[in-house]
ZAMARGU-4260 file (C-alpha; in steps of 0.2 Angstrom, whole numbers, plus 5000, padded with zeros to 4 digits):
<rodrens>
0) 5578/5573/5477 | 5566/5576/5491 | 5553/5562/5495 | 5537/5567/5508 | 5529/5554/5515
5) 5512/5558/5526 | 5506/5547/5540 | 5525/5546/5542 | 5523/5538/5560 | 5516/5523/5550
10) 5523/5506/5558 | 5526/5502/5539 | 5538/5517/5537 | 5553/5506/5541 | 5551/5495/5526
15) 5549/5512/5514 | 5566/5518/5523 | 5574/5501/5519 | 5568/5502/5501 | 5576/5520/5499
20) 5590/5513/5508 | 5592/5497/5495 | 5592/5508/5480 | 5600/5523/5488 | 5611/5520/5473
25) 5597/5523/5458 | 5587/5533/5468 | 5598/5547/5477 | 5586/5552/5490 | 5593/5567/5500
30) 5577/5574/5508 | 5564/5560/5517 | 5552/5569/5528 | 5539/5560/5539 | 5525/5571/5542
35) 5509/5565/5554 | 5495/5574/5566 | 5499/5581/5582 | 5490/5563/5588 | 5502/5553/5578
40) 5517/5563/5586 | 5523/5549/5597 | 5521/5537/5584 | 5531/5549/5571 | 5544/5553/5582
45) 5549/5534/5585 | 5549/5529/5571 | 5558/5545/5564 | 5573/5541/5576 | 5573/5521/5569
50) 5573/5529/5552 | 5587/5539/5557 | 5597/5524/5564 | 5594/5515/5549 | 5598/5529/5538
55) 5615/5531/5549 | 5620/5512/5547 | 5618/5510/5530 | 5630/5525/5527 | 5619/5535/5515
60) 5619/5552/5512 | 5599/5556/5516 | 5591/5566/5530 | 5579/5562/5538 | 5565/5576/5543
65) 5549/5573/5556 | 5537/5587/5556 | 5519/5590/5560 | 5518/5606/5547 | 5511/5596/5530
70) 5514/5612/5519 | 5533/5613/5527 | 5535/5598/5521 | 5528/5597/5504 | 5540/5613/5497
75) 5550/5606/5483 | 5543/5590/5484 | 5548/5578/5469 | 5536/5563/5478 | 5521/5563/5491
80) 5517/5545/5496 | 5503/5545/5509 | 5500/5532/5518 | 5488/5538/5533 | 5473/5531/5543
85) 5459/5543/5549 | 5453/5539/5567 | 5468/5528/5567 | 5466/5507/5573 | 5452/5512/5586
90) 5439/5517/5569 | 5446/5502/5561 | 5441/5491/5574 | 5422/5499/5574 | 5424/5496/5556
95) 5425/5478/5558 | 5416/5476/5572 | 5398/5485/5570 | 5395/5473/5552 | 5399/5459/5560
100) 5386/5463/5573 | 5373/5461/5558 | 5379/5445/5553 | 5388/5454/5537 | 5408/5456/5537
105) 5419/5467/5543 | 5434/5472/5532 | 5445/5487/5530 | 5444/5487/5511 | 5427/5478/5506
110) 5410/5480/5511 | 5404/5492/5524 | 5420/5492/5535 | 5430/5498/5517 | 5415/5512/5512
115) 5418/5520/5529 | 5437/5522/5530 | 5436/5531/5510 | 5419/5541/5517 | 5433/5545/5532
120) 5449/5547/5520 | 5443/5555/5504 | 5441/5572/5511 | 5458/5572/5520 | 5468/5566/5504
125) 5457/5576/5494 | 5464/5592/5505 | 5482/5584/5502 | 5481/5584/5481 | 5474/5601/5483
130) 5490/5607/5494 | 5502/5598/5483 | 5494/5606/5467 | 5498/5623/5476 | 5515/5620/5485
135) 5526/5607/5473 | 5514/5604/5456 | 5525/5594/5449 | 5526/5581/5461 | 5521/5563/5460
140) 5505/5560/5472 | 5509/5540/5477 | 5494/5533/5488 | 5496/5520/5496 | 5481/5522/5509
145) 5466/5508/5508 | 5454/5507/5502 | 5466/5513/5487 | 5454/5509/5472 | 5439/5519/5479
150) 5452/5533/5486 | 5462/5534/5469 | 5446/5536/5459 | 5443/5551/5470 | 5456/5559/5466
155) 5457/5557/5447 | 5436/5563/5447 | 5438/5575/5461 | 5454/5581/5465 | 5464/5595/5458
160) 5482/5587/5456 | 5483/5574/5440 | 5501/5568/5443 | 5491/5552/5453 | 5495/5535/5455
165) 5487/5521/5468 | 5499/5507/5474 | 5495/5490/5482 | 5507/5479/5488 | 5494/5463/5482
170) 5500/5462/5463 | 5520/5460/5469 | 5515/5446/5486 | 5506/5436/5471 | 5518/5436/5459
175) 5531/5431/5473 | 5519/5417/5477 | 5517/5411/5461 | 5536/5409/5458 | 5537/5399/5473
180) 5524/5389/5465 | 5533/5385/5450 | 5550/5386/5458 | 5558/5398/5449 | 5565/5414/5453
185) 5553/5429/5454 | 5560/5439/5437 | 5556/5424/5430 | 5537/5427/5432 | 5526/5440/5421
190) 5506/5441/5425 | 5493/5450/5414 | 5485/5458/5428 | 5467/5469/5424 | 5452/5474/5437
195) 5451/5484/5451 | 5463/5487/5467 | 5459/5472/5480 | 5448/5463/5465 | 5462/5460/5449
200) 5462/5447/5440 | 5478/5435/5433 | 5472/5436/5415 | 5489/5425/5410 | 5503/5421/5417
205) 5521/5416/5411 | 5537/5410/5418 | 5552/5412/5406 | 5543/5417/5391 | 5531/5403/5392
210) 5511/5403/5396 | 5509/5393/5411 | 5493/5399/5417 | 5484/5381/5416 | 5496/5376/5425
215) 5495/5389/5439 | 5476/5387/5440 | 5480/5366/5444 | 5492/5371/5458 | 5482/5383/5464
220) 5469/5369/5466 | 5479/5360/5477 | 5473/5365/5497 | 5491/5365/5503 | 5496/5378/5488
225) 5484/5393/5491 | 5492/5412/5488 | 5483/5423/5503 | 5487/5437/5514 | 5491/5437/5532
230) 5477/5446/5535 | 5463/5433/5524 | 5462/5415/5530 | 5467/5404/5516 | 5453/5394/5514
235) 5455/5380/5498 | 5446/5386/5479 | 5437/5372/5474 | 5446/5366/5457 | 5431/5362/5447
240) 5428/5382/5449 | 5446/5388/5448 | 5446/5378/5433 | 5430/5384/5424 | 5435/5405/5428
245) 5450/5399/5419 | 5460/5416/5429 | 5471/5417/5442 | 5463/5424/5458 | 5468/5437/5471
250) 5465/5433/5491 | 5455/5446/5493 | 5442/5435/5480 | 5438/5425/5495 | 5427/5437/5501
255) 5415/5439/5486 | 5416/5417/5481 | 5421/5412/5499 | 5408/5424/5509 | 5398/5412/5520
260) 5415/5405/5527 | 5425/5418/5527 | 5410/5428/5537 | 5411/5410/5546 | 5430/5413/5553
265) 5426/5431/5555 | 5412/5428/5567 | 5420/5415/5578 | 5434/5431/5580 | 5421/5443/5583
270) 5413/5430/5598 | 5432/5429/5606 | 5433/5448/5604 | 5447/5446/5594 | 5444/5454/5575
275) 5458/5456/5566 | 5460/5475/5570 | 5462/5470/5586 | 5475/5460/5582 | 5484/5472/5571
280) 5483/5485/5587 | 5493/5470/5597 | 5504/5469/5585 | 5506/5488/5582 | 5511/5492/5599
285) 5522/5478/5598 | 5532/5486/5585 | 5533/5501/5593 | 5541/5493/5608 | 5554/5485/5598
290) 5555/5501/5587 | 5561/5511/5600 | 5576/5501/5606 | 5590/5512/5603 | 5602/5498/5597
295) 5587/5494/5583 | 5594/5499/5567 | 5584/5490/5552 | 5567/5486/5551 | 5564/5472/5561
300) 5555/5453/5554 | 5540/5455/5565 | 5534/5468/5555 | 5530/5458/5541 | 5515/5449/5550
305) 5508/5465/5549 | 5502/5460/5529 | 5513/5477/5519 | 5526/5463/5514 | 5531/5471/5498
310) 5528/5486/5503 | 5542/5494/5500 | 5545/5484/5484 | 5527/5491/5477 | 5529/5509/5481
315) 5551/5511/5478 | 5549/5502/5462 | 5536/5516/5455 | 5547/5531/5462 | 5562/5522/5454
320) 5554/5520/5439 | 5549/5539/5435 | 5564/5545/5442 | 5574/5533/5431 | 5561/5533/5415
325) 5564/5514/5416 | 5550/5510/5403 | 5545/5493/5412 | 5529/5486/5418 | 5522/5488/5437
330) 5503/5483/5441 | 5496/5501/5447 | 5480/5510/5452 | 5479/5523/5436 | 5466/5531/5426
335) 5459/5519/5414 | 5459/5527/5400 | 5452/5514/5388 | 5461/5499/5397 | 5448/5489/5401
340) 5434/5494/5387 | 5420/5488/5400 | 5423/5503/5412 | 5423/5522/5411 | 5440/5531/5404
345) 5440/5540/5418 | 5440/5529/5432 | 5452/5520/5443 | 5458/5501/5438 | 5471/5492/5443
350) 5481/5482/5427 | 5499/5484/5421 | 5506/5497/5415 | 5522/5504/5406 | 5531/5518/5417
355) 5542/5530/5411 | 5547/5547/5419 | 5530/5555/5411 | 5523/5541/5423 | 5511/5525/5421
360) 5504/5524/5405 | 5492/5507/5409 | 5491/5493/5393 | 5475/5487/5385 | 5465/5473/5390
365) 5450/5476/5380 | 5434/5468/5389 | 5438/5458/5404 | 5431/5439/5402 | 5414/5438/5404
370) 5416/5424/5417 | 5422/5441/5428 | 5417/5456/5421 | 5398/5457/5433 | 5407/5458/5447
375) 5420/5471/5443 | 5406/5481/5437 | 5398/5481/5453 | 5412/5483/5463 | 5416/5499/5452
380) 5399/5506/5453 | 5400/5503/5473 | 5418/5513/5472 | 5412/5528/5461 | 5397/5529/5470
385) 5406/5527/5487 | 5418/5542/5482 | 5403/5551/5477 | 5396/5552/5496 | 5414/5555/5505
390) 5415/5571/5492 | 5396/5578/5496 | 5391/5571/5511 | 5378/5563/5503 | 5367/5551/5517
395) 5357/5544/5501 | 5374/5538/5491 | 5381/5531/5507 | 5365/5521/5509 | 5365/5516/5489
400) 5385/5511/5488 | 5381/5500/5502 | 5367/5491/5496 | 5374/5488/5480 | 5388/5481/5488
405) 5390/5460/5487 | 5394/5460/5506 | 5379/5468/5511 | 5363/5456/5511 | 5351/5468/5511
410) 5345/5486/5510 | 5337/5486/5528 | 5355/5478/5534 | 5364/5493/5524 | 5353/5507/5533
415) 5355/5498/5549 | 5373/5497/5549 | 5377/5514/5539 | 5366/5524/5554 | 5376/5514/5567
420) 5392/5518/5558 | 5390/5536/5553 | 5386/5541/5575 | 5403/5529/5578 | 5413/5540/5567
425) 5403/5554/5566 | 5419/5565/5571 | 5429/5561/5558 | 5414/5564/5544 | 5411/5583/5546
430) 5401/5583/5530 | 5387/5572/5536 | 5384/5581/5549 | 5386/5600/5543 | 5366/5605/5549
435) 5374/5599/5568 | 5392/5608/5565 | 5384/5623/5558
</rodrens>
């Protein structure tokens, strides 16, 4: 069995190497290859001799490859999981900084920070499904690069390889959370989860059998018992409105129902000149520091301040369960396919599905709750239309997915920041700019 991860140089790939490693006994890896960009090769090859050390303790029978040749590495592939960033930390931190400098914020995944790193990553991954579709069509693309609904529904309309699935580590951090709510063990806990990547809902939730969901909703009300991320302050719900949605929230709600504070928090960073990608580069050459000392050999705690806890769990789990044909229930990014009856069949949304060796096969929802569904809807029409402008280039659809967006106050902001934003990354969006590159 051979696994291909790309963006192998990734501080996360410890915690994928130590989810191979845990179920090296269901899941006989013999091939891992890291594969990265000549500007990632650093990066790649410490991490690599990590992997290697880990690899080598543990006792388990899996080699480990680093290469900078992608279609190398992708012959025989059984799974590709990407997990890459174009223009690496330094775009991201123009991605958060330039809204914020319009007063609007500045996110990775949402609003105009979260168009331009799929405007920047659609065309690379797009290149990717087209070389796997050629060199090993039968293997499993896993995508676990942000923003991973508006990336996946690129390649389900766009791309030539249909063997596709999205995975977020969000769905497993909130189920974990919950269980500590209740106090039970985690196993313990099943949620109806439906929407989209970074926007689902808990439709119902139940912890041994029983429906408890009114019950989560009151302890999620409670200011000292909120579920975030590391990366999203956890600002309190207000019960009253918890209560009346009558669903469980994800953290990444905050930005749409908390925006004045959250762009609040976000500001008073941006002032001290200390954004949350800036942080994550701090923390990032951090690891790397600890990642190559040569008596390192497993993946060190500090990296879960990074917010992929449950990384591993998220993307091992899926391969598992293919390779396995376990035929239980994961929340993934998948084609919807009549899912949720409220959005298109062939669009990306994130809900639970059952997975077997022929892969997810997502379970019906029906309609969303009404109380919900206006803002999945907008969010979808911003992703598809998003997607639209990373595949043709297309200045006008840049401008509209951002002005629909619920981040972006106004149309004026949207062109202001989407100008400013296309010249700061104009090198990584060479279909923008063919007329200049011609």
């Amino acid at each position: 069995m051979k696994v291909v991860t790309i963006g192998g140089g990734s501080s996360y790939t410890p915690e994928l190497v130590e989810g191979f490693i845990k179920r090296y006994d269901e899941l006989p890896i013999r091939e891992l290859w890291l594969v990265d960009v000549e500007e990632g090769k650093e990066k790649l090859e410490i991490v690599g001799a990590l992997a290697k050390r880990m690899v080598k303790k543990a006792g388990v029978d899996m080699k480990i490859h680093l290469t900078l040749d992608r279609q190398k590495a992708l012959i025989n592939a059984d799974f590709v999981t990407t997990q890459l960033r174009v223009g690496q930390l330094d775009a991201r931190i123009q991605d958060e900084r330039i809204p914020l400098k319009y007063g609007m914020i500045g996110q990775e995944t949402n609003g105009a920070g979260g168009l331009f790193k799929g405007l920047r990553t659609i065309p690379v991954l797009l290149k990717i499904a087209e070389e796997i579709h050629e060199v090993c069509p039968n293997a499993w693309l896993i995508n676990f690069t942000n923003p991973a609904g508006m990336v996946t529904e690129a390649l389900l309309r766009y791309g030539e390889h249909s063997k596709v699935v999205g995975v977020c580590n969000l769905p497993v951090h909130m189920t974990t959370s919950i269980a500590g709510l209740l106090q039970v063990e985690k196993e313990d806990v099943h949620i109806e989860f439906a929407g989209l990547n970074h926007l689902v809902y808990g439709l119902h939730v139940y912890a041994k059998g029983k429906e408890v969901t009114q019950e989560v909703i009151r302890r999620l009300s409670d200011p000292n018992s909120q579920v975030t991320m590391r990366n999203i302050a956890p600002i309190p719900w207000q019960p009253d409105f918890l209560e009346a949605l009558g669903v469980i929230l994800c953290p990444y709600h905050r930005y749409y129902y908390k925006t004045k504070e959250i762009l609040a928090e976000e500001l008073l960073a941006f002032q001290s000149g200390t954004t949350r990608a800036e942080v994550v580069k701090a923390l990032e050459a951090e690891l790397f520091e600890l990642y190559k000392n040569p008596n390192l050999e497993m993946k060190p705690p500090q990296l879960e301040k990074r917010g992929g806890a449950y990384y591993s769990d998220a993307a091992c789990n899926l391969i598992s369960s293919i390779y396995n044909d376990k035929g239980d229930i994961q929340t993934l990014n998948v084609k919807n396919n009549g899912a949720i009856s409220s959005l298109p069949n062939e669009s990306a949304v994130e809900v639970n599905c059952v997975v077997t060796k022929q892969g997810p096969v997502p379970l019906a929802f029906g309609e969303l709750p009404v109380e919900v569904n206006g803002l999945v809807q907008q969010i979808k029409s911003f992703e598809r239309i998003g997607a639209e402008a990373a595949v043709t280039g297309s200045y006008e659809k840049a401008l509209v997915a951002l002005s629909i967006n619920p981040l972006v106050p106004s149309d004026e902001l949207a062109k202001s920041v989407l100008d400013e934003l296309l010249q700061a990354h104009r090198k990584y969006l060479p279909a923008f700019f063919k007329e200049v590159n011609a």
